[in-house]
ZAMARGU-4260 file (C-alpha; in steps of 0.2 Angstrom, whole numbers, plus 5000, padded with zeros to 4 digits):
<rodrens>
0) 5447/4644/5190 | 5430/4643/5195 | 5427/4626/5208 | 5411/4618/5206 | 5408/4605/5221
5) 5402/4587/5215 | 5386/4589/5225 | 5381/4607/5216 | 5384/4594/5197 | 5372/4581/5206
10) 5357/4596/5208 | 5359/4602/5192 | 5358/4587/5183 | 5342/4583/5192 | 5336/4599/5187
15) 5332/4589/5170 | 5316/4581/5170 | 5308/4570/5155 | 5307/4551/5152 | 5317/4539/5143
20) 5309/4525/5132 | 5322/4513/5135 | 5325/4495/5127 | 5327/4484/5144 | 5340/4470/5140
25) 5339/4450/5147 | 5348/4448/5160 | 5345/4465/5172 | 5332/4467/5185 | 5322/4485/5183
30) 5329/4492/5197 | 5348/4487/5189 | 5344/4498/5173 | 5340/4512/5184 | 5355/4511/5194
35) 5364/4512/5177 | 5356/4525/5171 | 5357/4535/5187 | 5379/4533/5182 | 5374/4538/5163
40) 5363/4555/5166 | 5375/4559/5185 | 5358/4561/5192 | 5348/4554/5208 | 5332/4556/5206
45) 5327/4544/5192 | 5313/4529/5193 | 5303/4519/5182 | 5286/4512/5177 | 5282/4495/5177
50) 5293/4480/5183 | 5301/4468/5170 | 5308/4451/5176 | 5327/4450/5173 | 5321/4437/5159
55) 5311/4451/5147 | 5316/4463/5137 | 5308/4477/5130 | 5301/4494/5135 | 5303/4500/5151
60) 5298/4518/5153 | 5311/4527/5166 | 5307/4542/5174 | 5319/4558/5176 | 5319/4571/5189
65) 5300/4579/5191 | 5293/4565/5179 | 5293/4551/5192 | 5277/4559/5200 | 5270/4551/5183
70) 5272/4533/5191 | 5257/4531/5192 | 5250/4538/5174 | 5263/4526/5166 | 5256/4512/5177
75) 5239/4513/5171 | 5243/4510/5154 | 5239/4497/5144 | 5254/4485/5137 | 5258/4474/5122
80) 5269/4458/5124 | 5275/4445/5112 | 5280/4428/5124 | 5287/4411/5120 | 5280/4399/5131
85) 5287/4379/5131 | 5272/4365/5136 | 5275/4350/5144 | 5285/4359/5158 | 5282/4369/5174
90) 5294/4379/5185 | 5294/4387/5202 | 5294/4405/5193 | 5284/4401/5177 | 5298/4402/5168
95) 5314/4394/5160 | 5326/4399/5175 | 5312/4390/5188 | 5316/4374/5195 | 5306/4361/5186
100) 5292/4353/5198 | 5280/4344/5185 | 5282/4337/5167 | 5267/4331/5155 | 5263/4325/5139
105) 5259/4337/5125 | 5263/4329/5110 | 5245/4327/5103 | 5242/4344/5105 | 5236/4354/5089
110) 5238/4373/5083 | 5218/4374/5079 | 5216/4369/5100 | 5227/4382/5104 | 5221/4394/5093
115) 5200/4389/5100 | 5208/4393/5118 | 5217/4408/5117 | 5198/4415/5109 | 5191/4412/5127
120) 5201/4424/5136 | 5201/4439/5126 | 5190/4451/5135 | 5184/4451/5152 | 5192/4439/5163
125) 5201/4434/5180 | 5216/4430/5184 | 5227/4424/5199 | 5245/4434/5201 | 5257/4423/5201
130) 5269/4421/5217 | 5283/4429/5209 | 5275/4447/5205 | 5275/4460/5215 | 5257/4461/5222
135) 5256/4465/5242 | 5249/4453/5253 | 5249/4457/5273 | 5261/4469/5268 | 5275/4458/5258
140) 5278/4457/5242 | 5273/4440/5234 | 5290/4437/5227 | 5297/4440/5242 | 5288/4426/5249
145) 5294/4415/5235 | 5310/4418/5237 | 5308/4408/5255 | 5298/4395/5248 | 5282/4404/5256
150) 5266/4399/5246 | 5250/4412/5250 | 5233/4410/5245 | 5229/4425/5230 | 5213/4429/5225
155) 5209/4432/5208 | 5210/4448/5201 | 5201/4455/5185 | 5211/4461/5171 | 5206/4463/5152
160) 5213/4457/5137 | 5211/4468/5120 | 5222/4456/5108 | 5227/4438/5108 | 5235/4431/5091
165) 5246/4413/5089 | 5261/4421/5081 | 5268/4401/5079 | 5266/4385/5083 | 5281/4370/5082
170) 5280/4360/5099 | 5286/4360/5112 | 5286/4380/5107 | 5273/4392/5105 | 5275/4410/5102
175) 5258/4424/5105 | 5255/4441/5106 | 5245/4449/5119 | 5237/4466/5122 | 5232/4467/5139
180) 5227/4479/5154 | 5239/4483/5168 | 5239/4470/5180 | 5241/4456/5168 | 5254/4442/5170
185) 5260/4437/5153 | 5267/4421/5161 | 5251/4415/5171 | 5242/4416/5154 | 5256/4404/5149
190) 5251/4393/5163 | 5232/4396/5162 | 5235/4390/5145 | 5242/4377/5147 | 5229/4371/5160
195) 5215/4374/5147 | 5224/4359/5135 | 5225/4347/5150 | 5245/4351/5150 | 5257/4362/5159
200) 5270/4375/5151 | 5281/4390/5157 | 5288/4403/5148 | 5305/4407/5139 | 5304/4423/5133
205) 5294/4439/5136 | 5297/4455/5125 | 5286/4471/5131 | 5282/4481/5114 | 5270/4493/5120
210) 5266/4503/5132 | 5251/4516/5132 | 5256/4528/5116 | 5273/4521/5114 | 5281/4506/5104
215) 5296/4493/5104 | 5302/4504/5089 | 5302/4520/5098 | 5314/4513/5111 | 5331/4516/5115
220) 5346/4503/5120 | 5354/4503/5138 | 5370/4504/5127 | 5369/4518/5115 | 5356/4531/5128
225) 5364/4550/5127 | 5352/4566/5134 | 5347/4566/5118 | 5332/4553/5121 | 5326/4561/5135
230) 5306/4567/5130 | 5296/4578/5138 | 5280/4571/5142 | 5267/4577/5154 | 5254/4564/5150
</rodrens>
C-alpha cells in the first residue's frame, strides 16, 4: 500500500487554482465562509474579494490557489445591490443588529420624495465611510475602532453611482436597487437618504447581485459547493 502523508494531500489540493462564485448566507462573516471552504476543497491557500457584513447575502467571489493574486482585479469591479432599509430608526452599525440611538417621525413621507432623492445621487458623488467598514485610518481598521466605541473623523471619498431604482415603497420599509462603484457603502446611502427626507433610517437587508461580469444567478450555495464550480478565470 502506497502511504501518502496528510501534508503531500494539502499541496496537491492547492495545486488547484480557479474562483468560486459563491452565494454568501446571513449570518457568516467573509472570513467564516473561507474557513469553510478551506474544510470543503482540504486546501489553504484560499481568499476572497470583497467583504460582506455577516447581515448580507450574496456573491462573494472566493479565490483558490494562484487566483488570489487576483484580489485586487475583483476589488475593482463594480457591484450591484438590492437593500431594504427601515426610516424612522438609527443604529450604531447602520443596521438592524446596531443598537438604536435615535428614533424620528416618517410617517408623512411619500414614494414620489423618495423617488426625487434617490435621482440626486446617481452619478458623481461623495461619500463618508461609515465607522463599521473596513477603511484604514492611522493604520486600524474603522470597525475596529467601532467595536471600542472609538469615533474618528472620515473624510469624504468619491464613489459613482450607475443605477438607483425604488423597487418598493410601504413604510416604515423601503426596498432599492443600486449599481455602484467599489467603495460604496449600501448602508450610508441608507442613511444619507434618510438625511435628505429630514429623517433617519438603517438597513435590514443587503443582497450583493453583481459583481463585475458575474450575477446572483451564476452563484453557488455554501451548502451544495463540489470542485465542480470552480472557474478558471484570469480576468
Amino acid at each position: 500500500m502506497i502511504m501518502t502523508d496528510k501534508k503531500t494531500i494539502i499541496r496537491k489540493a492547492d495545486e488547484r487554482t480557479g474562483i468560486v462564485i459563491l452565494n454568501k448566507p446571513s449570518g457568516m462573516t467573509s472570513h467564516d465562509v473561507v474557513a469553510r471552504v478551506r474544510r470543503i476543497f482540504k486546501m489553504k491557500r484560499v481568499g476572497h474579494s470583497g467583504t460582506l457584513d455577516p447581515l448580507a447575502t450574496g456573491i462573494l467571489v472566493i479565490l483558490l490557489g494562484k487566483s488570489t493574486k487576483l484580489f485586487g482585479k475583483f476589488e475593482a469591479f463594480d457591484k450591484a445591490y438590492k437593500a431594504t432599509m427601515i426610516f424612522g430608526t438609527k443604529t450604531t452599525t447602520a443596521d438592524i443588529q446596531g443598537k438604536i440611538t435615535q428614533e424620528m417621525p416618517f410617517d408623512k413621507l411619500t414614494r414620489e420624495q423618495f423617488e426625487d432623492v434617490l435621482k440626486d445621487f446617481v452619478g458623481d458623488t461623495e461619500q463618508v465611510p461609515p465607522m463599521v467598514s473596513a477603511v484604514k485610518i492611522n493604520g486600524k481598521r474603522l470597525y475596529e475602532l467601532a467595536r471600542k466605541g472609538i469615533e474618528v473623523v472620515r473624510e469624504p471619498r468619491k464613489i459613482h453611482i450607475d443605477k438607483l431604482d425604488l423597487l418598493d415603497f410601504n413604510l416604515p420599509r423601503a426596498r432599492f436597487y443600486v449599481e455602484c462603484s467599489k467603495g460604496t457603502y449600501v448602508r450610508q446611502l441608507a442613511e444619507d437618504f434618510a438625511k435628505r427626507l429630514g429623517t433617519v433610517a438603517c438597513i435590514a437587508e443587503i443582497e450583493r447581485t453583481k459583481v463585475g461580469p458575474f450575477t446572483i444567478e451564476q452563484s453557488v450555495d455554501l451548502e451544495n459547493l463540489t470542485e465542480q464550480h470552480i472557474r478558471d478565470w484570469t480576468g
